[in-house]
DOGU-399054 format. One line per 3 residues: number of its first residue (from 1); their letters; for each residue x, y, z of C-alpha. Coordinates in nm, 2 decimals. Layout:
<nodes>
NUM = A = X/Y/Z ~ ...
</nodes>
This chain:
<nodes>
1 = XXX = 0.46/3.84/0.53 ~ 0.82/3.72/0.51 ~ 0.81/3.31/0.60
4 = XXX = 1.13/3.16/0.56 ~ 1.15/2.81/0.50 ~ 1.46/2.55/0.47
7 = XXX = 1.55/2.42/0.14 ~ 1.88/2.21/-0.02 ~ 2.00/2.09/-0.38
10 = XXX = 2.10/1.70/-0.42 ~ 2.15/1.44/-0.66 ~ 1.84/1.21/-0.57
13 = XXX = 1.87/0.88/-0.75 ~ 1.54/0.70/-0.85 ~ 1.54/0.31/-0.89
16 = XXX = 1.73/0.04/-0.73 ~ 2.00/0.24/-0.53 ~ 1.68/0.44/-0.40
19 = XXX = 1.55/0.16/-0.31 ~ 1.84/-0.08/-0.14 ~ 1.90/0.26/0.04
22 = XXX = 1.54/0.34/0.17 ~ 1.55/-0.08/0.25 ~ 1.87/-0.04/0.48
25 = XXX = 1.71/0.25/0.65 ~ 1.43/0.05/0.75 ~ 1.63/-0.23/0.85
28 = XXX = 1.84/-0.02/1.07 ~ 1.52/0.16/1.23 ~ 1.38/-0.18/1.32
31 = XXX = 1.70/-0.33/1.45 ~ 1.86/-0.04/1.63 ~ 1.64/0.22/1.59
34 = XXX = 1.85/0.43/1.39 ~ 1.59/0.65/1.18 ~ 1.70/1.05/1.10
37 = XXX = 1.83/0.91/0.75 ~ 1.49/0.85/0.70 ~ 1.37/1.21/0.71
40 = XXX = 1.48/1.25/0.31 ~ 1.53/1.04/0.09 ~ 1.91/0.87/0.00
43 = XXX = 2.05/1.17/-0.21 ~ 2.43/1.35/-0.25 ~ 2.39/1.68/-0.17
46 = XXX = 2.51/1.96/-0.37 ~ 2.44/2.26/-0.17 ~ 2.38/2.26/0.21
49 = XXX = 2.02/2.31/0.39 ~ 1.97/2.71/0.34 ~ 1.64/2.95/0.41
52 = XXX = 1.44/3.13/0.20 ~ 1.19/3.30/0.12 ~ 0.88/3.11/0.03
55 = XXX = 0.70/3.37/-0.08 ~ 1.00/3.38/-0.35 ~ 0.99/3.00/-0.42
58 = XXX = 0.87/3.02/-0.77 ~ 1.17/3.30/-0.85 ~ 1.41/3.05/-0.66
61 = XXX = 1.34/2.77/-0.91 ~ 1.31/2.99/-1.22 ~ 1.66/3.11/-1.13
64 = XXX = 1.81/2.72/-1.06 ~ 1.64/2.66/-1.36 ~ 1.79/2.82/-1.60
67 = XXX = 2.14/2.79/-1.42 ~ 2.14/2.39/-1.44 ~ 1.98/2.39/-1.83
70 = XXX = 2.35/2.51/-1.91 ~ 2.51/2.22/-1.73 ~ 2.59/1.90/-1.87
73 = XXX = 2.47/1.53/-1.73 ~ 2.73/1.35/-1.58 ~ 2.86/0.98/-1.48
76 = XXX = 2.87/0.90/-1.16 ~ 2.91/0.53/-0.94 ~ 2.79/0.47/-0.59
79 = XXX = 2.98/0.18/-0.45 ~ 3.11/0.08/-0.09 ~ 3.07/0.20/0.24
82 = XXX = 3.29/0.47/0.44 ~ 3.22/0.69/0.77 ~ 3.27/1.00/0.90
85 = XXX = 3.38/0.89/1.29 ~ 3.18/0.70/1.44 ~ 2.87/0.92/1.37
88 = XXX = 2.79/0.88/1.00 ~ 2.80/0.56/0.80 ~ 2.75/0.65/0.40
91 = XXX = 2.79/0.46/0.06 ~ 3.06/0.63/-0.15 ~ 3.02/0.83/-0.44
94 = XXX = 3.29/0.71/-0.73 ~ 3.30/1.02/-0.99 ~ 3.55/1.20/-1.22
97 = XXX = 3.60/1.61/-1.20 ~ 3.26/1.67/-1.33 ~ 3.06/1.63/-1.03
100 = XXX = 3.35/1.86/-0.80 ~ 3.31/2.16/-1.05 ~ 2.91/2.11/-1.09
103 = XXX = 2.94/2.16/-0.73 ~ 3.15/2.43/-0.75 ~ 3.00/2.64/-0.97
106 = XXX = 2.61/2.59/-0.77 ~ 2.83/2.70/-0.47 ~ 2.90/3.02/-0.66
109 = XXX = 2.60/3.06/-0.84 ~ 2.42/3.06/-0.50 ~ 2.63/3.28/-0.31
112 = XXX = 2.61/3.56/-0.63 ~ 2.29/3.52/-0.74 ~ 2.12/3.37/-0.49
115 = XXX = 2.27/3.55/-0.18 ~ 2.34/3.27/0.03 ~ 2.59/3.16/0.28
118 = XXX = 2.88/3.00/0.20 ~ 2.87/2.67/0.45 ~ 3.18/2.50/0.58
121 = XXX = 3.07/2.22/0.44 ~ 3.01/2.37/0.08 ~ 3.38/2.44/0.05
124 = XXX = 3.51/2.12/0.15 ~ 3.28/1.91/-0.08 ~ 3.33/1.50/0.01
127 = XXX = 3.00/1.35/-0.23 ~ 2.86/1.07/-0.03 ~ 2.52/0.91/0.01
130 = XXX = 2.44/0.89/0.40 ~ 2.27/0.58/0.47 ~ 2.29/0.67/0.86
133 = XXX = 2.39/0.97/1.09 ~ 2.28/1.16/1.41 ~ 2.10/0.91/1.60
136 = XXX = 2.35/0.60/1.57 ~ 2.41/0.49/1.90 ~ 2.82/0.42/1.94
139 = XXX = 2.73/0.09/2.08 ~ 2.53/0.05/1.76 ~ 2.78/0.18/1.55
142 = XXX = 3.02/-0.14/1.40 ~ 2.68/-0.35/1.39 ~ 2.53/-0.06/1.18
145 = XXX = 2.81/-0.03/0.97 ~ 2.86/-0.40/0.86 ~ 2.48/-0.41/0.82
148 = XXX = 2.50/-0.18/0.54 ~ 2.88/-0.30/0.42 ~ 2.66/-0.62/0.35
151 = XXX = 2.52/-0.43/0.09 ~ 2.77/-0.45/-0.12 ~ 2.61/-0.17/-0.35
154 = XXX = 2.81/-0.07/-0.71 ~ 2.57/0.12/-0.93 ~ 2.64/0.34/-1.23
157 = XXX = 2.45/0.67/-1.22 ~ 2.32/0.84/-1.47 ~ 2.27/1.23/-1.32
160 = XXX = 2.05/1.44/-1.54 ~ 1.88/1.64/-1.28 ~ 1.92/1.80/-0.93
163 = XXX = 1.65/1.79/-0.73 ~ 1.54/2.10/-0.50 ~ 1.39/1.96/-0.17
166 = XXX = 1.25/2.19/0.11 ~ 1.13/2.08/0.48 ~ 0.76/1.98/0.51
169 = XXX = 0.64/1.87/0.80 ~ 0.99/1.79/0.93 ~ 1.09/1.55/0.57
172 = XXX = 1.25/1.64/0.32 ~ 1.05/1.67/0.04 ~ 1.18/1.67/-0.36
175 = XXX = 0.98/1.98/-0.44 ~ 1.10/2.06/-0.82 ~ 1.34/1.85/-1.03
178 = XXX = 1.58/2.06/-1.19 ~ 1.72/1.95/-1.56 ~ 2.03/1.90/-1.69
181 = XXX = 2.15/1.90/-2.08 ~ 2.19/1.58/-2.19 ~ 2.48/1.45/-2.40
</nodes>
């Protein structure tokens, strides 16, 4: 039996930006109860929530796999904060061509061998880490958004994997970590 399920590609940081990000979150859930950015964990996405079949999960990460062992690690910096209206508040993601055409070419890769649709979204690529989105109240919105300005967050990141999460009991979950080549 065909189950489909919903899965995206991200850059998922591990350490202290996790952690100041999955800190703010919390903060923000207690003060103004601002909590869909805490259904995944703080991540730049590289290719938009898709389904697929689970029954073909293992062949999915064999083929990503092998796609990503050719790519190089790359440089990146997360540092202040930005929006999208007055709906998403994210930290900014500082990097040079590297990240745009790793993007790029997963985008292509998944729509030739991976059959998937080509998202709006996919083909006008802004990298940012959302902090919070969806549920932020506009009368919540400047207090919200100088709450996590206070951050003041400039972090180098090292990226030498993409992670591939899938939906599990409505989170997102970090289901296979996907290698780069180093340096």
């Amino acid at each position: 039996m065909k189950i489909m399920q919903k899965y995206f590609l991200a850059i998922v940081p591990r350490g202290e930006i996790q952690e100041l990000a999955t800190s703010l979150k919390l903060e923000l859930k207690e003060q103004m109860n601002i909590k869909y950015a805490l259904k995944s964990p703080a991540h730049i996405t590289l290719k938009m929530p898709f389904s697929y079949n689970e029954a073909k999960e293992k062949v999915l990460i064999e083929k990503l796999e092998n796609f990503l062992s050719t790519k190089k690690s790359l440089k990146i910096k997360v540092g202040g904060t930005d929006t999208f209206g007055k709906r998403v508040i994210f930290w900014k993601v500082q990097a040079d061509s590297s990240l745009t055409e790793l993007q790029t070419d997963l985008k292509t890769f998944c729509k030739r061998e991976l059959n998937l649709v080509d998202e709006l979204s996919d083909r006008n690529y802004h990298p940012h880490m959302t902090i919070a989105f969806k549920d932020v109240k506009e009368r919540d919105f400047d207090e919200a958004k100088a709450l996590i300005q206070k951050s003041d967050i400039n972090q180098p990141l090292e990226v030498c994997s993409v992670e591939l999460l899938k939906r599990l009991d409505g989170k997102w979950v970090v289901i296979q970590s996907l290698k780069m080549t180093s340096d």
